[in-house]
PAVEXGU-20100 format. One record per atom (N, C-alpha, C): residue in one letter; x, y, z negated. Coordinates in steps of 0.001 Angstrom, whole numbers, plus 500000, padded with zeros to 6 digits. Layout:
PAVEXGU-20100
AXYZ;...
***
This chain:
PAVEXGU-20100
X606546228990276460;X605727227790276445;X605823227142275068;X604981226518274144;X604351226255273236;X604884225154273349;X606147224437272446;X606896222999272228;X605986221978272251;X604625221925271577;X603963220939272244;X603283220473273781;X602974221192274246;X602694222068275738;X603643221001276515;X605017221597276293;X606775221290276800;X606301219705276612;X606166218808275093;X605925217661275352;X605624216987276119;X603910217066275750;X603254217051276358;X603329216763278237;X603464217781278996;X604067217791280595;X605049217209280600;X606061217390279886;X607307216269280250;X607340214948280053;X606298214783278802;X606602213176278788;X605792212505280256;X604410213307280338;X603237212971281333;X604202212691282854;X605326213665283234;X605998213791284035;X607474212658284210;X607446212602283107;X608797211427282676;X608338209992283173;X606877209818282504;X606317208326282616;X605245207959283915;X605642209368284998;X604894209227286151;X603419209204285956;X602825210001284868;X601440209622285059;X600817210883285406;X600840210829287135;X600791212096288009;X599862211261288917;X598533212006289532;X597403211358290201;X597124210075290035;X596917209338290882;X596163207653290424;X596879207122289361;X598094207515288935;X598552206987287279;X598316207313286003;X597207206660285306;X597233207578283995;X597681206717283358;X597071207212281681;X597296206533280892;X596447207174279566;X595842206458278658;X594660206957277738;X595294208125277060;X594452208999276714;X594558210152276322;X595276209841274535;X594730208942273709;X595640208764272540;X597354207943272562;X597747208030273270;X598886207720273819;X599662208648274225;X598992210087274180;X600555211233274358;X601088211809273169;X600390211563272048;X600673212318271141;X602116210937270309;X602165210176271132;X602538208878270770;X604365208798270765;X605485209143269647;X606829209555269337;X606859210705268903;X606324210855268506;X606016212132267483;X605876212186266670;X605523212978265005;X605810212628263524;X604340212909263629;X603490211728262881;X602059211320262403;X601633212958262126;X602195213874261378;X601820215014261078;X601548215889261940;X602420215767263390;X602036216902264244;X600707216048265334;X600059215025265344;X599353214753266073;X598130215108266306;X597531216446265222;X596271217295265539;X596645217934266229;X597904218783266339;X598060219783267157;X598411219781268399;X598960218204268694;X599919217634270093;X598252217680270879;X597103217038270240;X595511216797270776;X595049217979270752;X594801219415270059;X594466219864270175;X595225220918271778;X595992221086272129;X596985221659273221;X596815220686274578;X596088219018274289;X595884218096275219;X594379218813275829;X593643218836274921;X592562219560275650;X592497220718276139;X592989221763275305;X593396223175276095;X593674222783277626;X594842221944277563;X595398222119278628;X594051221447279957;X593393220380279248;X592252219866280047;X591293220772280632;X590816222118279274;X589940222806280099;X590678223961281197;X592103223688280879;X592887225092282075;X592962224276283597;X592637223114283300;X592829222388284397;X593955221205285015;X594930221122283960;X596209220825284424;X595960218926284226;X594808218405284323;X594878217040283765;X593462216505285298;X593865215238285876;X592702214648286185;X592187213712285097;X590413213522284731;X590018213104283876;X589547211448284322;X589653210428283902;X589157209464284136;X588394208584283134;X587395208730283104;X586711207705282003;X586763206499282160;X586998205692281294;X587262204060281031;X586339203759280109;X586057202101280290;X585504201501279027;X586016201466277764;X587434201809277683;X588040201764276742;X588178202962276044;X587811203914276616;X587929205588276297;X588435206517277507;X589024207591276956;X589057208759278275;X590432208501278857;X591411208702279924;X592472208714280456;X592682209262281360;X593918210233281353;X594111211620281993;X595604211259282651;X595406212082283911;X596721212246284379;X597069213548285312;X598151213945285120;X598411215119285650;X598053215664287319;X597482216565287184;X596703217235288657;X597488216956289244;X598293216536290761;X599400216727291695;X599323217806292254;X597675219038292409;X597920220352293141;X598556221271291546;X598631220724290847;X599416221783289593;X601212221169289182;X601485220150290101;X602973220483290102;X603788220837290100;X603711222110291250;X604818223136291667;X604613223847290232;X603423224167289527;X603038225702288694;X603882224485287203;X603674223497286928;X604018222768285956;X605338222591285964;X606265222289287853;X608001222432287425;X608356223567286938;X607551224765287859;X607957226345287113;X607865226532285985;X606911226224285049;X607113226436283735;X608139225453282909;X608359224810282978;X609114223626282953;X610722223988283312;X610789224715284306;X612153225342284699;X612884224158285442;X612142222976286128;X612559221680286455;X613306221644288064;X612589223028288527;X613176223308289863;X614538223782290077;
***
């Protein structure tokens, strides 16, 4: 698994933003060094079109939170089980 990837799910998983909890999509790349934040966004969408994100549009912009039917497949990679 791809260290940003690892971020990425763990922080999403750390800060509970799993079904009705999100939180805006420029906010994950957010404790991280200014330099890696194309690539933390670019691996945010990957992961959007594999499926692993519910999408919610806001007035304020887009906000995503993690599928709850991709949990079990997200602790497994994760090794959290």
């Amino acid at each position: 698994m791809d260290k940003h990837t690892r971020f990425i799910l763990e922080k999403m998983l750390r800060h509970g933003f799993v079904g009705g909890q999100h939180t805006h999509i420029d906010n994950i790349p957010k404790g991280k060094p200014r330099n890696e934040y194309k690539e933390i966004m670019k691996e945010v969408h990957a992961l959007r079109k594999k499926g692993y994100f519910i999408v919610k549009p806001k007035p304020d912009g887009l906000h995503i939170s993690l599928d709850p039917r991709k949990l079990r497949e997200i602790e497994e990679q994760l090794d959290i089980l």
